[in-house]
The first five atom37 places (N, CA, C, CB, O) and aatype in JSON, in Angstrom:
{
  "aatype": [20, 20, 20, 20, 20, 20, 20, 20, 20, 20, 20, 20, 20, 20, 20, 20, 20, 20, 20, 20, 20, 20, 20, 20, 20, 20, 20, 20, 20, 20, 20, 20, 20, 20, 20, 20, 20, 20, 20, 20, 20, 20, 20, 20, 20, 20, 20, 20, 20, 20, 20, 20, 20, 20, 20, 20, 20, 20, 20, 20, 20, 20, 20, 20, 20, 20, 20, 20, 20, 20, 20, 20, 20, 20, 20, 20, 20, 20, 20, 20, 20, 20, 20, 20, 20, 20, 20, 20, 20, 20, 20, 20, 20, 20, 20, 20, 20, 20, 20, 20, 20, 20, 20, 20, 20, 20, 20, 20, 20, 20, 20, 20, 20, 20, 20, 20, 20, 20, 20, 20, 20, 20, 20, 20, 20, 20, 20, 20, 20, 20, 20, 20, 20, 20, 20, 20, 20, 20, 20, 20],
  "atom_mask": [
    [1, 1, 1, 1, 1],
    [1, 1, 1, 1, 1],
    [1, 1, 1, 1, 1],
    [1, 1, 1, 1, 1],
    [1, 1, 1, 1, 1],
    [1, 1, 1, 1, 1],
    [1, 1, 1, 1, 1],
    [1, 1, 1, 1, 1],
    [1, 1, 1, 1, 1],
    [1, 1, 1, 1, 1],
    [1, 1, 1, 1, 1],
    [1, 1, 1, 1, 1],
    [1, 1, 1, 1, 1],
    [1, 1, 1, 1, 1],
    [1, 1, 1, 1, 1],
    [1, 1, 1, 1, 1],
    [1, 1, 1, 1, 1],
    [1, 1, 1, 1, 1],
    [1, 1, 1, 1, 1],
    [1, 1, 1, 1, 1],
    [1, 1, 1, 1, 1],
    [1, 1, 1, 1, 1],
    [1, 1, 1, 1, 1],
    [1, 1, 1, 1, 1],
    [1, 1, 1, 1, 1],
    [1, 1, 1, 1, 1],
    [1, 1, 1, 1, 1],
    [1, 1, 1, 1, 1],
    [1, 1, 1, 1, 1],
    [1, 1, 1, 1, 1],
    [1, 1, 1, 1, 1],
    [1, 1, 1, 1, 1],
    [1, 1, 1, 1, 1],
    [1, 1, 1, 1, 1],
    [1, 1, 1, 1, 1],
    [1, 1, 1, 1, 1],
    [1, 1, 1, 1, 1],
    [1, 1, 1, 1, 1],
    [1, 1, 1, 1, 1],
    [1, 1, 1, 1, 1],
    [1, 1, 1, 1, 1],
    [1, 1, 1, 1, 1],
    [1, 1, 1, 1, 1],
    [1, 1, 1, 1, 1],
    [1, 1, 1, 1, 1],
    [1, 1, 1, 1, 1],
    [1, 1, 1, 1, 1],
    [1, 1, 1, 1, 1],
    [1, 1, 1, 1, 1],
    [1, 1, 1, 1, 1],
    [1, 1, 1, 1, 1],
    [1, 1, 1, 1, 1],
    [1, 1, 1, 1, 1],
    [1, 1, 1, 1, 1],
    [1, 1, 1, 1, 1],
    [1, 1, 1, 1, 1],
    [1, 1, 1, 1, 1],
    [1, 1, 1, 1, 1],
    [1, 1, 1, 1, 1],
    [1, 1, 1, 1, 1],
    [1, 1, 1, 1, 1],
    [1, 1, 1, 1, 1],
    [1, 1, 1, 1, 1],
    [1, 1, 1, 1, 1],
    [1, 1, 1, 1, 1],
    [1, 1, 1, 1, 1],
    [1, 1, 1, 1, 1],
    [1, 1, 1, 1, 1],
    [1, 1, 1, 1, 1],
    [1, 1, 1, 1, 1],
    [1, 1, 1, 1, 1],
    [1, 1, 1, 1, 1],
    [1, 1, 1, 1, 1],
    [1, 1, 1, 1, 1],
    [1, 1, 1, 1, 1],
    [1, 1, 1, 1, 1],
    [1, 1, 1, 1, 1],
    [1, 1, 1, 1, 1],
    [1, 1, 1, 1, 1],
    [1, 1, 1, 1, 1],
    [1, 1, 1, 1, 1],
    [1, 1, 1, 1, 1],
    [1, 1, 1, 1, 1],
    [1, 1, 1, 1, 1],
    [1, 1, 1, 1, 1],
    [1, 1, 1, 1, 1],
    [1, 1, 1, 1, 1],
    [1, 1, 1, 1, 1],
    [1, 1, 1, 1, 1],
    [1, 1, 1, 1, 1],
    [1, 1, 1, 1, 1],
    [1, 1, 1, 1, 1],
    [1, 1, 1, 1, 1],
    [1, 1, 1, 1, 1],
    [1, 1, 1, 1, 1],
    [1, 1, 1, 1, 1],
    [1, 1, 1, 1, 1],
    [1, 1, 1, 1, 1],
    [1, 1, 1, 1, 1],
    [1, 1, 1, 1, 1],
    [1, 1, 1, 1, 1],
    [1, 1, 1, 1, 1],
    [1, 1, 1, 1, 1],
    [1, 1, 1, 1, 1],
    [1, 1, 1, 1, 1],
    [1, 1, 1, 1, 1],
    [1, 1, 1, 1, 1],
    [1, 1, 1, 1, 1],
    [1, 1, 1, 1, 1],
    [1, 1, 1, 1, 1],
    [1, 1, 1, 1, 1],
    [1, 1, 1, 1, 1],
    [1, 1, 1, 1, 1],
    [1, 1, 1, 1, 1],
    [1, 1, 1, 1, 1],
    [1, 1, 1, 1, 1],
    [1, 1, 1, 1, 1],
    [1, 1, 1, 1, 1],
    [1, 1, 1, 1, 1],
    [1, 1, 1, 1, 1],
    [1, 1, 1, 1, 1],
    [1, 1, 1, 1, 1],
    [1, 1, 1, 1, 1],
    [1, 1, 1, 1, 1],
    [1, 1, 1, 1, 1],
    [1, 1, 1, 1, 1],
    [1, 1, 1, 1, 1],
    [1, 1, 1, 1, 1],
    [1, 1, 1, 1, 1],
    [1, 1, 1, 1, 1],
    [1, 1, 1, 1, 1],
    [1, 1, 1, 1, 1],
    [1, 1, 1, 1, 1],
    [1, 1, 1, 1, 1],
    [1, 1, 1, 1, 1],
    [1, 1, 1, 1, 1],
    [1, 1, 1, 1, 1],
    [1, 1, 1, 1, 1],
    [1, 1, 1, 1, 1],
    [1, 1, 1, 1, 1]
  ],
  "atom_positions": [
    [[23.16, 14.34, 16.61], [21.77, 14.14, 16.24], [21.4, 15.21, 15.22], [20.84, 14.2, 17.49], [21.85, 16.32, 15.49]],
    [[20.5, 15.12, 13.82], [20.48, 15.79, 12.92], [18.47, 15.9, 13.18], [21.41, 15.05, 11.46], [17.75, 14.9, 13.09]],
    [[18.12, 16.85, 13.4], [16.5, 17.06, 13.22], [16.35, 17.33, 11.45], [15.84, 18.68, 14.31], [16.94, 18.09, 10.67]],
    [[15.16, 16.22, 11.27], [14.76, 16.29, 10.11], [13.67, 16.69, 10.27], [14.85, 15.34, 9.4], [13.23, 16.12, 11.27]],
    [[12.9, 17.41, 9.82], [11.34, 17.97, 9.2], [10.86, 17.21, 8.32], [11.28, 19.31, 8.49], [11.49, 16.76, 7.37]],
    [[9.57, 17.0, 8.61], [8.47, 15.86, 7.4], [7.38, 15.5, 8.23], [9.24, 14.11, 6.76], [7.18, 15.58, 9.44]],
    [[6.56, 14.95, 6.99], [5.49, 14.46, 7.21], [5.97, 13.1, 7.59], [4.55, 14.62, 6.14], [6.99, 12.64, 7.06]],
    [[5.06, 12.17, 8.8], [5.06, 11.03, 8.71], [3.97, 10.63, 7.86], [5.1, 10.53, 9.84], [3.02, 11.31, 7.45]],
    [[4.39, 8.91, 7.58], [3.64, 8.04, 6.51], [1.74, 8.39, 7.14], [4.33, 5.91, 6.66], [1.08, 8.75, 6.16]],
    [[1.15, 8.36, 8.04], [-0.05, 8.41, 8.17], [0.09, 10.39, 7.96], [-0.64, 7.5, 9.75], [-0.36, 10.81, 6.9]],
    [[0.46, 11.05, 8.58], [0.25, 12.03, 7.97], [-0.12, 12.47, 6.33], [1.12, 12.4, 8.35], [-1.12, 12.86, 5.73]],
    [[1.22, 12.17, 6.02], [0.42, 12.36, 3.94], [-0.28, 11.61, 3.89], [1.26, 12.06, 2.36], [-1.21, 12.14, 3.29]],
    [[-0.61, 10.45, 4.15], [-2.22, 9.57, 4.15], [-3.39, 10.34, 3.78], [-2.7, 8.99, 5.68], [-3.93, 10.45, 2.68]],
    [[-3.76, 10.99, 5.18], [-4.17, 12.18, 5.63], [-4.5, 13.26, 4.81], [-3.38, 12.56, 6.37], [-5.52, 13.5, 4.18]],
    [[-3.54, 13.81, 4.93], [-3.16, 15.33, 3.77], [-3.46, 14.94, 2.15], [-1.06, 15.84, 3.8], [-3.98, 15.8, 1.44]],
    [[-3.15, 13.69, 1.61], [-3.49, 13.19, 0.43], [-4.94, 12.97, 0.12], [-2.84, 12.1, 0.31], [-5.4, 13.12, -1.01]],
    [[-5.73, 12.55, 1.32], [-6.98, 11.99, 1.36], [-8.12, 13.51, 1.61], [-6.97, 10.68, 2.72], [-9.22, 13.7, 1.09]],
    [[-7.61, 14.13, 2.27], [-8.43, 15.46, 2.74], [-8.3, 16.48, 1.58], [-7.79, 16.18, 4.22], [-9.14, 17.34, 1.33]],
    [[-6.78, 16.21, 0.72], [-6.22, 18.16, 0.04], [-5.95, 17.45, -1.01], [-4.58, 19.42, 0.77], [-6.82, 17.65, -1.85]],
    [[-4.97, 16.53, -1.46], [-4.66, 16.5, -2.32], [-5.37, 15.88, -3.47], [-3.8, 16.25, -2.07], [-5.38, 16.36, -4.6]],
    [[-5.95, 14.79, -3.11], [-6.91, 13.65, -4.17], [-8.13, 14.68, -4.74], [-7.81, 12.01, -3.06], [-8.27, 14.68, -5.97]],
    [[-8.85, 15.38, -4.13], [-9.92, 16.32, -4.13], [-9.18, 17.2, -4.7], [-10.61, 16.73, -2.88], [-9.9, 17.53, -5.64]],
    [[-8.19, 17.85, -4.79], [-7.55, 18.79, -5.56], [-7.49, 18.4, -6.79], [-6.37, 19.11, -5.15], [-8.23, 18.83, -7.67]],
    [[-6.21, 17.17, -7.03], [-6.15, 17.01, -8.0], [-7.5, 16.27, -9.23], [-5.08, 16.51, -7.74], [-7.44, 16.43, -10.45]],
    [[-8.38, 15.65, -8.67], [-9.95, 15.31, -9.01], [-10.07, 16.71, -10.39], [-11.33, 15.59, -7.16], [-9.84, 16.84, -11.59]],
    [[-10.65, 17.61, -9.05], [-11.07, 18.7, -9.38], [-10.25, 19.54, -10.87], [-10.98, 19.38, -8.03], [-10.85, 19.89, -11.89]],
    [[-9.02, 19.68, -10.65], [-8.18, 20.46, -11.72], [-8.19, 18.89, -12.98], [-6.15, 21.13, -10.9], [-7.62, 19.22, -14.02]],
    [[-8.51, 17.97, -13.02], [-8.97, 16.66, -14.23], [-10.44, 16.37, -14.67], [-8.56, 15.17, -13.63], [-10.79, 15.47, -15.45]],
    [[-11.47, 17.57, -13.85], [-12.55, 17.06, -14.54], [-12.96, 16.15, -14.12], [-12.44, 16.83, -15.6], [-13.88, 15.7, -14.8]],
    [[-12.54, 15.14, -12.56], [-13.17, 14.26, -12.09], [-13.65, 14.3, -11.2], [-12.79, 13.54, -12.04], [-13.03, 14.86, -10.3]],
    [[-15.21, 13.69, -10.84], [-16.54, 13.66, -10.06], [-15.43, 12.53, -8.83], [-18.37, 12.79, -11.18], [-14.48, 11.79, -9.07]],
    [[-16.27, 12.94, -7.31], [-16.04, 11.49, -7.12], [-17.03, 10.3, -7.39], [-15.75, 11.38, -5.87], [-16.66, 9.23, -6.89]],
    [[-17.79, 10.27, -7.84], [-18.53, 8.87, -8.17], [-17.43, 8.74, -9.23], [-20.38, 8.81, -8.73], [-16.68, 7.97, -8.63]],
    [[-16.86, 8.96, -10.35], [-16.08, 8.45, -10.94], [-15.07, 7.55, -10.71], [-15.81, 9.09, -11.29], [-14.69, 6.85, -11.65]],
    [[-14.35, 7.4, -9.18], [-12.88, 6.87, -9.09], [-12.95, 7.44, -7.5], [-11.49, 7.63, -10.37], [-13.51, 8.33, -6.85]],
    [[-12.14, 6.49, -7.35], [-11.85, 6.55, -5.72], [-10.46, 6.06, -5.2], [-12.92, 5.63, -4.95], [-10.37, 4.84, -5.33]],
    [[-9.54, 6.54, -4.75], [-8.22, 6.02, -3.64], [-8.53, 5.12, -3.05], [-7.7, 6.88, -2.53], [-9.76, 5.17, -2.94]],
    [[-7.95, 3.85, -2.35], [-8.11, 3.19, -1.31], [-6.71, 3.67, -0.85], [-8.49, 1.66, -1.45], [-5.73, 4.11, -1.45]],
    [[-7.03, 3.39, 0.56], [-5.54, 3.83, 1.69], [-4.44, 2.85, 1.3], [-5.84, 3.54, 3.67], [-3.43, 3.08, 1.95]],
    [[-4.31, 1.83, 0.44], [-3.84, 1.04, 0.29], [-2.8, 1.6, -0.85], [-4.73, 0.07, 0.17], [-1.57, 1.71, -0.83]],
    [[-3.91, 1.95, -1.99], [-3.06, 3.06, -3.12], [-2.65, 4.3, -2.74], [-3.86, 3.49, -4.33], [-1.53, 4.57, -3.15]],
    [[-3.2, 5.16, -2.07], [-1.95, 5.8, -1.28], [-0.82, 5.25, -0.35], [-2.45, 6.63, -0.5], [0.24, 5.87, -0.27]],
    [[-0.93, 4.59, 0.06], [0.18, 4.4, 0.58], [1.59, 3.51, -0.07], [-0.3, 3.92, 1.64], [2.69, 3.25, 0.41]],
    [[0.87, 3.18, -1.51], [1.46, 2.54, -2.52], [2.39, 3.93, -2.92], [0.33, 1.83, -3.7], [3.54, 4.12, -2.53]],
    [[1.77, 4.62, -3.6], [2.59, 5.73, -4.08], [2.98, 6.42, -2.79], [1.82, 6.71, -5.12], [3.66, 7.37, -3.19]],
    [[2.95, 6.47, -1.57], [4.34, 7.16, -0.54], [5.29, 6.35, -0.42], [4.07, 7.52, 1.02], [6.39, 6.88, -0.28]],
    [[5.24, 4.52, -0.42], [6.1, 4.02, -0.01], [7.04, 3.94, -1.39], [5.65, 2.87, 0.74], [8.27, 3.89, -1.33]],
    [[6.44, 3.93, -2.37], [7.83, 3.35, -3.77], [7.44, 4.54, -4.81], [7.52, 1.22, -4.82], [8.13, 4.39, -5.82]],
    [[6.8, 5.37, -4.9], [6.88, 6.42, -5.83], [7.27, 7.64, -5.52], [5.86, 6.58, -6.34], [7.52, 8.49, -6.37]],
    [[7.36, 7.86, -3.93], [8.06, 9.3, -3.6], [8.72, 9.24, -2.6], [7.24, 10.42, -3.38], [8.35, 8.51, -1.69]],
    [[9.82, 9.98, -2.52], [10.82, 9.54, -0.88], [11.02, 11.41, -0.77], [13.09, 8.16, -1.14], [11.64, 12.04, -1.63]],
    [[10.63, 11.8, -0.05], [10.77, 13.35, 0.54], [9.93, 13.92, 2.04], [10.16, 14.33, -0.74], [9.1, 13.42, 2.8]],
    [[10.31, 14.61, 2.0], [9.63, 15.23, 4.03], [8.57, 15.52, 3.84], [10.22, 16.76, 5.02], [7.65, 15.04, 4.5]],
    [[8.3, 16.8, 2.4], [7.05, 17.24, 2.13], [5.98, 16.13, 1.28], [7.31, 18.54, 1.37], [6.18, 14.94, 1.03]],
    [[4.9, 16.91, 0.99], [4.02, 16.17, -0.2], [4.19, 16.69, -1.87], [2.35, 16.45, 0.22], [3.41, 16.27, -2.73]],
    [[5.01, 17.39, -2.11], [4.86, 17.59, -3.62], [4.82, 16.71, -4.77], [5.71, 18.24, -3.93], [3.98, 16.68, -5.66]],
    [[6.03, 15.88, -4.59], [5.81, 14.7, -5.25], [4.81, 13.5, -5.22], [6.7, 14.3, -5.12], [4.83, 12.6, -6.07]],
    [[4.22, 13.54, -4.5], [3.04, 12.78, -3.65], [1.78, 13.81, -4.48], [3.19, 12.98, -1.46], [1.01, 13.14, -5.17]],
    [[1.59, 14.95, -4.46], [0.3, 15.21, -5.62], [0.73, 15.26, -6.89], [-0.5, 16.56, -5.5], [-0.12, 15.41, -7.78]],
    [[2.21, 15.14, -7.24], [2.08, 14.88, -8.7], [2.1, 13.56, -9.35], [3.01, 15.52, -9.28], [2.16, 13.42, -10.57]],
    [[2.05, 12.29, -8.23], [2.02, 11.5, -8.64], [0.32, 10.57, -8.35], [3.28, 11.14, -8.26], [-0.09, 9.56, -8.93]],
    [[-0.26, 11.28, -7.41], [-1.96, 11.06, -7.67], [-2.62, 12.19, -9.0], [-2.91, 11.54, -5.89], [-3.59, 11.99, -9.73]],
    [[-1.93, 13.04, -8.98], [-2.5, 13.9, -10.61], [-1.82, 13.33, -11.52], [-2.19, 15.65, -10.89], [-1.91, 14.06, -12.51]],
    [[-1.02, 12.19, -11.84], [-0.63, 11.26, -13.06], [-2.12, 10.48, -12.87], [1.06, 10.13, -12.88], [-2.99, 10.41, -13.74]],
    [[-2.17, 10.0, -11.73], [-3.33, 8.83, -11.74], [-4.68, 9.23, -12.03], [-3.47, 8.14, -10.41], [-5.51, 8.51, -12.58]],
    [[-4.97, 11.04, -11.41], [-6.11, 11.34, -11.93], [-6.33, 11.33, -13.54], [-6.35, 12.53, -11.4], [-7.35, 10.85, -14.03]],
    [[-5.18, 11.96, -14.39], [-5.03, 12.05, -15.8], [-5.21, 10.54, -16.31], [-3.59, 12.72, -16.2], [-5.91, 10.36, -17.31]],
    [[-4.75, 9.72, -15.82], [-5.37, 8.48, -16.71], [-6.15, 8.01, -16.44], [-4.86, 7.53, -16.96], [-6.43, 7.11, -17.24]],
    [[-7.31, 8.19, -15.03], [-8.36, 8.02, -14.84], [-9.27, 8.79, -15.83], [-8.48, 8.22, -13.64], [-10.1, 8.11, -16.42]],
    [[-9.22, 10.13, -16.1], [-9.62, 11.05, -16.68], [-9.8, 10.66, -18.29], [-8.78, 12.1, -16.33], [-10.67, 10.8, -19.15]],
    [[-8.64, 10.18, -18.2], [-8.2, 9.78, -19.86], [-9.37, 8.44, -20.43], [-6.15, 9.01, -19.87], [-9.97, 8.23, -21.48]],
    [[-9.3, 7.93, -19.48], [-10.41, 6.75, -19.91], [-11.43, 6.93, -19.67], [-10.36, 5.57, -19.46], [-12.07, 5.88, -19.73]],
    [[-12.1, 7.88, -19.36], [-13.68, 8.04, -19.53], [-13.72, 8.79, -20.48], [-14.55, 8.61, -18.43], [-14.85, 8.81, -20.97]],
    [[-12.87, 9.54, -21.08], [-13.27, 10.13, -22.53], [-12.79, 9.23, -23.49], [-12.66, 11.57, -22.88], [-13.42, 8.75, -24.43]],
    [[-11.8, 9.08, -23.21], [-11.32, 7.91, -24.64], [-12.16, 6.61, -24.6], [-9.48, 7.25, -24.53], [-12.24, 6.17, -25.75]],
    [[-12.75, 5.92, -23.81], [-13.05, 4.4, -23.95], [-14.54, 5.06, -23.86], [-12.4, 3.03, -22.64], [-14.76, 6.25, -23.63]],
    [[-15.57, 3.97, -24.12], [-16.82, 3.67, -24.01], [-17.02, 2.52, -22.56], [-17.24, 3.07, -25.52], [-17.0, 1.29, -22.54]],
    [[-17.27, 3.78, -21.15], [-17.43, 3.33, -20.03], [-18.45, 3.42, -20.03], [-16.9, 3.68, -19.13], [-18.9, 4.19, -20.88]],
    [[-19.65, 2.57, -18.9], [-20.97, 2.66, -18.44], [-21.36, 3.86, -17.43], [-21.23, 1.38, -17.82], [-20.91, 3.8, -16.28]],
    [[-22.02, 4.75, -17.72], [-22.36, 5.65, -16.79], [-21.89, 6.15, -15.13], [-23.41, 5.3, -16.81], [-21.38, 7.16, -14.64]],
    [[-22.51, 4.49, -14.5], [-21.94, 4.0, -13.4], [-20.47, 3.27, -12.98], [-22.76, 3.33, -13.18], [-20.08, 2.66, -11.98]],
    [[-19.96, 3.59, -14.11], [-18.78, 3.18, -13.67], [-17.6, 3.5, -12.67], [-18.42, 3.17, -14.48], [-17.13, 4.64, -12.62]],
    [[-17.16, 2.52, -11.9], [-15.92, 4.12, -10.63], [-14.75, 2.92, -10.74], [-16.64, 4.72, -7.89], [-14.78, 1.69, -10.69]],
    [[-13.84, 3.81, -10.9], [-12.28, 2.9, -10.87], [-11.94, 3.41, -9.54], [-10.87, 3.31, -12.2], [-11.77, 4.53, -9.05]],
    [[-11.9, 1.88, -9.03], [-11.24, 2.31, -7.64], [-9.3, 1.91, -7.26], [-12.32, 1.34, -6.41], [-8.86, 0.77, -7.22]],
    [[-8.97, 2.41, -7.18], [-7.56, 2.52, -7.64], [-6.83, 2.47, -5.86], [-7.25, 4.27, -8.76], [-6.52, 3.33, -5.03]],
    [[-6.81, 0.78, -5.91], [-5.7, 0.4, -5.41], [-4.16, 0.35, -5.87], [-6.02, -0.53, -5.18], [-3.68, 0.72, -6.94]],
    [[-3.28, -0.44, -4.3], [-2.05, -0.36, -5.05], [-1.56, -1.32, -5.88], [-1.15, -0.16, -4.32], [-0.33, -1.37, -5.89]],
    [[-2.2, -2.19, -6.66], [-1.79, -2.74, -7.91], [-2.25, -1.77, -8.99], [-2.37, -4.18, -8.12], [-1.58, -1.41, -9.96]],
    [[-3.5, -1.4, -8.68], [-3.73, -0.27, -10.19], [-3.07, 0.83, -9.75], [-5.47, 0.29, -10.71], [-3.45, 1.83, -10.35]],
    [[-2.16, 1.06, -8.86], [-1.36, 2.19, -9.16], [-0.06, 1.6, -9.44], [-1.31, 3.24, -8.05], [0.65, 2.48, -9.92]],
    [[0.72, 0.2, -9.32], [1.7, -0.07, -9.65], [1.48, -0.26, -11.68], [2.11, -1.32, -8.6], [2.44, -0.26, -12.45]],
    [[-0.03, -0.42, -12.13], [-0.18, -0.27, -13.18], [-0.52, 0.92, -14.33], [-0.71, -0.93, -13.08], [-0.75, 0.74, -15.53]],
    [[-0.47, 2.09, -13.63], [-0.29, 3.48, -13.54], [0.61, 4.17, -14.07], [-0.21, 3.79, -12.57], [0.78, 4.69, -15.17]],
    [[1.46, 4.07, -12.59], [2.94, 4.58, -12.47], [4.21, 3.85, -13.12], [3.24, 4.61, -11.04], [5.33, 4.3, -13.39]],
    [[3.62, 2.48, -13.31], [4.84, 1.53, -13.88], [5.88, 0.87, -12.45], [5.97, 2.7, -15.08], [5.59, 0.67, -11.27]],
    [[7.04, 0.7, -13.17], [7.86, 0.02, -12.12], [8.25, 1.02, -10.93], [9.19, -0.57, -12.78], [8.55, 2.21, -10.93]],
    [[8.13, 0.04, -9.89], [8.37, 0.94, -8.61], [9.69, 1.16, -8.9], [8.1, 0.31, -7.07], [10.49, 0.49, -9.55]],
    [[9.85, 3.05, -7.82], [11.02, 3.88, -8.0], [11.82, 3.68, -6.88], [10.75, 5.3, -8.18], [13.01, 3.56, -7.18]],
    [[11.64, 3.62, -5.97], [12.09, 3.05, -4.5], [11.49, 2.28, -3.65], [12.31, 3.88, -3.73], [10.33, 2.18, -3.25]],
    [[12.77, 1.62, -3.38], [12.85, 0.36, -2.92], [13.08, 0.52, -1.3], [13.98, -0.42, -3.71], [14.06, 1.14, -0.88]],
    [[11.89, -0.23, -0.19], [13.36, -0.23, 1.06], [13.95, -0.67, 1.04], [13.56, -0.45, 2.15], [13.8, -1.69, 0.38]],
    [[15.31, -0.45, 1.71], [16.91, -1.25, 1.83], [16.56, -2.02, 2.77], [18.4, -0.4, 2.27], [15.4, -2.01, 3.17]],
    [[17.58, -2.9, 3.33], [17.91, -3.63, 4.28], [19.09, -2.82, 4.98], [18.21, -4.99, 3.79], [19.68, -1.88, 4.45]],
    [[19.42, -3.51, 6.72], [20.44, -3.27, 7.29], [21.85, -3.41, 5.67], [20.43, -4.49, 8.76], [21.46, -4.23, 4.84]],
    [[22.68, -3.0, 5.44], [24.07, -3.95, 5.11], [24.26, -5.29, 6.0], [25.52, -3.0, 5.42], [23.98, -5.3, 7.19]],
    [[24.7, -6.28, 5.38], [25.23, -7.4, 6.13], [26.71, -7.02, 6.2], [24.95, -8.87, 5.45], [27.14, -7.28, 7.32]],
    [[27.46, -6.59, 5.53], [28.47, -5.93, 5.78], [29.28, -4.91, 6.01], [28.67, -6.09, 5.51], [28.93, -4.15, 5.11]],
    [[30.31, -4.23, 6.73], [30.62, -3.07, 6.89], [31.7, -2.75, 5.59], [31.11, -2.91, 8.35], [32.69, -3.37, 5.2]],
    [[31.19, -1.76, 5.21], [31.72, -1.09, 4.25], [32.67, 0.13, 3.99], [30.93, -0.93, 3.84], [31.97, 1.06, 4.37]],
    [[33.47, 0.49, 3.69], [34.24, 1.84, 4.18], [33.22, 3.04, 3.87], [35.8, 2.1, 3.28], [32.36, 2.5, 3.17]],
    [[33.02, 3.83, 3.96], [32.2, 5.1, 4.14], [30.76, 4.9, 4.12], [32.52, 6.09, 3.09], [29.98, 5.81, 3.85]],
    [[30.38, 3.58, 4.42], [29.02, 3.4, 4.73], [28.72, 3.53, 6.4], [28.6, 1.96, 4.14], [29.28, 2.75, 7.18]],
    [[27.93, 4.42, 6.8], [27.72, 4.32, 8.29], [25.71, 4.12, 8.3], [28.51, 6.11, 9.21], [24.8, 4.35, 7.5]],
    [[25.83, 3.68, 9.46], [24.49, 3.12, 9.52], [23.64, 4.28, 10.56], [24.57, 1.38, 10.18], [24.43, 4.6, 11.46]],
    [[22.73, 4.78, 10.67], [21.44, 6.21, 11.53], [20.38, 5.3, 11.19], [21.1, 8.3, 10.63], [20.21, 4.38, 10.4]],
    [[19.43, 6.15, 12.48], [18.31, 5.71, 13.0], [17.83, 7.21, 12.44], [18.23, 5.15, 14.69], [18.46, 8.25, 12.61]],
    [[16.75, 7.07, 11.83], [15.78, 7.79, 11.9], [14.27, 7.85, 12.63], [15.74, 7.81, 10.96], [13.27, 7.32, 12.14]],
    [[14.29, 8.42, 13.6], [13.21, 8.35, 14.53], [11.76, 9.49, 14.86], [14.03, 8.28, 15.66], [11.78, 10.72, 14.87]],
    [[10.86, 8.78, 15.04], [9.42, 9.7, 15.24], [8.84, 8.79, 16.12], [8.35, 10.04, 13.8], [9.11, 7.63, 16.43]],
    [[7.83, 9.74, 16.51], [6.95, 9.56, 17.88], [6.27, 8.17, 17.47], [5.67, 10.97, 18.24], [5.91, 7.24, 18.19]],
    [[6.19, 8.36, 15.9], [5.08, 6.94, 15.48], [6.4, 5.39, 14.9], [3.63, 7.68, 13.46], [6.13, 4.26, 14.5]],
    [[7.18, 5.78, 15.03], [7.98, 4.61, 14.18], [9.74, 5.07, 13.64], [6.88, 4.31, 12.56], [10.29, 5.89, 14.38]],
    [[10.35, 4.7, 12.75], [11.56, 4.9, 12.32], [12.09, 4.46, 11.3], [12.2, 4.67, 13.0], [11.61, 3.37, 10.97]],
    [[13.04, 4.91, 10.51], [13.53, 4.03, 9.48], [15.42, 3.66, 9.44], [13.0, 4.86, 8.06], [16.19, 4.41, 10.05]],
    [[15.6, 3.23, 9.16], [17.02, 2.86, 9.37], [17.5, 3.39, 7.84], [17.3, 1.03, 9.76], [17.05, 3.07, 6.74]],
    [[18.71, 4.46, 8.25], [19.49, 4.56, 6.87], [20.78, 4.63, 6.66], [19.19, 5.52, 6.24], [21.56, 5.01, 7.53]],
    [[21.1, 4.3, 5.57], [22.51, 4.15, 5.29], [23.26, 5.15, 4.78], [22.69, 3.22, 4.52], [23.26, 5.18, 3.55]],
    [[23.96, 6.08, 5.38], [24.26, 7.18, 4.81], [25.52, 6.88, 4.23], [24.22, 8.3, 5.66], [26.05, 5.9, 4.77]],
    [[26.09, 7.32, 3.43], [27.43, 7.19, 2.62], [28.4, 8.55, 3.15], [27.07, 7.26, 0.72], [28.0, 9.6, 3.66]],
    [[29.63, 8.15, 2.87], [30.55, 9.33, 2.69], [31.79, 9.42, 1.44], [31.25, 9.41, 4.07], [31.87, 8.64, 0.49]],
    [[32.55, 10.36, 1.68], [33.21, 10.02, 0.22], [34.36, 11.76, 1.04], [31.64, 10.19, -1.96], [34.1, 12.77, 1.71]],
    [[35.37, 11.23, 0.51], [36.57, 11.94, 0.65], [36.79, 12.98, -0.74], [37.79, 10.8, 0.85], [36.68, 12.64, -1.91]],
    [[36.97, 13.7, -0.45], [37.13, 14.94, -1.13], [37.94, 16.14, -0.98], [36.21, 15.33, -1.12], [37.85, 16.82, 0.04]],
    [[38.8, 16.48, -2.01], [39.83, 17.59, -1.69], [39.49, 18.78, -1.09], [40.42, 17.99, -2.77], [38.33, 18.96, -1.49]],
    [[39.79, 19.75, -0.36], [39.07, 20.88, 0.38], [40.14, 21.34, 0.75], [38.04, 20.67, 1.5], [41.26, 20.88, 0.53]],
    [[39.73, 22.64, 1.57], [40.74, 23.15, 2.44], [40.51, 23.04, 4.2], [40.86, 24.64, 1.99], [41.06, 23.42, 5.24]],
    [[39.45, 22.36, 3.79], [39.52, 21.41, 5.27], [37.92, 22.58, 6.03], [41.86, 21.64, 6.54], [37.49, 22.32, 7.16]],
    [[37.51, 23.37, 5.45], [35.89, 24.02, 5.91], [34.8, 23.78, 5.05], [35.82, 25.61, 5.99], [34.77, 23.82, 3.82]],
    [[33.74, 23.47, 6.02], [32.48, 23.68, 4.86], [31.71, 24.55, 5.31], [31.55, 22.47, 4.49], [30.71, 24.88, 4.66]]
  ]
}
């Protein structure tokens, strides 16, 4: 059994919605009446724009979204009242093509493919870890 450290998926939810969105806002010059997250667009960018335990990549990829939020109220001629609310299609139109994908089980067994459970109190993910043979002196 290998203990991994991380945030679960409602956790950075969370942490994104409380620290990070308000952070990154703030360092772009953006109000919130301007633009708003739905839980939907966060969870767009945890599931296919960042795969890691922590959140780092997860605020640099809502501070891409603040910058082009940002970007279009100075560059375009918006109405006062205007607020972009930035679901996950306007973040798949953002970020561009999604970066990760979930896998599936393999339907087949493969030589150095072995199959782990990754498990938490809230859920799990199934992964496929690889191996690969390599010259050594037999320690790591």
């Amino acid at each position: 059994m290998l203990r991994l450290s991380g945030y679960t998926e409602r956790e950075k939810l969370e942490i994104a919605k409380r620290h990070l969105v308000p952070k990154q806002a703030e360092a772009n010059g953006l109000r919130d009446e301007q633009f708003a997250f739905t839980d939907e667009g966060i969870l767009e960018i945890i599931r296919h724009y960042t795969r890691e335990a922590g959140v780092r990549n997860l605020e640099r990829e809502i501070g891409s979204c603040c910058r082009k939020v940002a970007r279009k109220f100075v560059g375009e001629s918006v109405a006062a009242d205007f607020k972009d609310e930035i679901g996950s299609e306007r973040v798949q139109q953002m970020l561009g093509p999604i970066k990760f994908r979930q896998q599936g089980v393999a339907a087949e067994s493969e030589i150095g493919l072995a199959t782990g459970l990754a498990w938490t109190e809230v859920g799990g993910e199934v992964l496929q870890i690889e191996a690969t043979l390599v010259k050594g002196r037999g320690a790591v």
